[in-house]
C-alpha positions as MATLAB code, in Angstrom:
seq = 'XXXXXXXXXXXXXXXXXXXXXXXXXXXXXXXXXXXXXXXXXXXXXXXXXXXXXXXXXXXXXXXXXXXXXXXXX';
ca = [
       5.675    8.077  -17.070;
       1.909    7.858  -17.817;
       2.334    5.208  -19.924;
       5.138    2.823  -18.864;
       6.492    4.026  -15.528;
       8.520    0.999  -14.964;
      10.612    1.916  -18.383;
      10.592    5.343  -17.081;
      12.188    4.254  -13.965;
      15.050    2.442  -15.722;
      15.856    5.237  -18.042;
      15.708    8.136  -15.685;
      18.789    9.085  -13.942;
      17.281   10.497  -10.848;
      17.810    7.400   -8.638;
      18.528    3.338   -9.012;
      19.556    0.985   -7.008;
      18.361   -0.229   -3.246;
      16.228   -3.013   -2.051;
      13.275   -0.307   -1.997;
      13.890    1.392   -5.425;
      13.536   -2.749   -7.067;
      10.370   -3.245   -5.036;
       9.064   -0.004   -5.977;
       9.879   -0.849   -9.546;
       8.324   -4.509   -8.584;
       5.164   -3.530   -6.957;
       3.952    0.296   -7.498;
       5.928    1.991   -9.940;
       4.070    4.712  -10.558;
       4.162    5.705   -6.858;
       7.901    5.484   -6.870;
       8.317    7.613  -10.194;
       5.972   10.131   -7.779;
       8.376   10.056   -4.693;
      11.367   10.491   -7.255;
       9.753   13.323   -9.180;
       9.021   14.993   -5.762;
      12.635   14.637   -4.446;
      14.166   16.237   -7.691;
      11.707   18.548   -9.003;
       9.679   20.382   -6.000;
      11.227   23.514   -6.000;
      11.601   23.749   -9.878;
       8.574   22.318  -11.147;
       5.528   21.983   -9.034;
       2.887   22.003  -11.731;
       5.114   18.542  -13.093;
       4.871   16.864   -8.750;
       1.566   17.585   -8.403;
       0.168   16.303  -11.329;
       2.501   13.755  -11.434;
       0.900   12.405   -8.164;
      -2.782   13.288   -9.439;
      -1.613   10.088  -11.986;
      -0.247    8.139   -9.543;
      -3.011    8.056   -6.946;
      -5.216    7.811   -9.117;
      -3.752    4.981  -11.443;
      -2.819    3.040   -8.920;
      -6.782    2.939   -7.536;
      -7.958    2.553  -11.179;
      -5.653   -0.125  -11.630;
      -6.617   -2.370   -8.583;
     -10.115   -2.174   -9.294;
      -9.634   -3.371  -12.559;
      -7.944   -6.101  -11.402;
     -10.288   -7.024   -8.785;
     -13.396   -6.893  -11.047;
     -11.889   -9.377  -13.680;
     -10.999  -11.960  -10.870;
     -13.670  -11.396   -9.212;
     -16.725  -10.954  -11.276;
];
């Protein structure tokens, strides 16, 4: 998941399909392996949610400012 989220997402068999799964997939994958991971795992595995969402938040913020400073120097 850390690593390649969207592969994660095709592989896992917690949910596909939907116009919002594909754009999650599309656009923030990471977030969407979070809401997934929530959904399925809450009441089994909170340790696995909550960090899982740690990495999402904060990948997706990393990420964007990445992005921003090599367009935008």
């Amino acid at each position: 998941m850390a690593f390649f989220p969207r592969l994660t997402l095709l592989l896992s068999s917690v949910a596909s399909g939907g116009i919002l799964w594909w754009l999650g997939w599309l656009l923030a994958p990471r977030l969407t392996v979070a809401i997934l991971a929530t959904t399925a795992y809450w009441h089994t595995n909170i340790f696995l949610v909550v960090f899982t969402w740690l990495w999402a938040l904060g990948g997706e913020s990393t990420e964007k400012k990445i992005v921003v400073n090599r367009v935008y120097p």
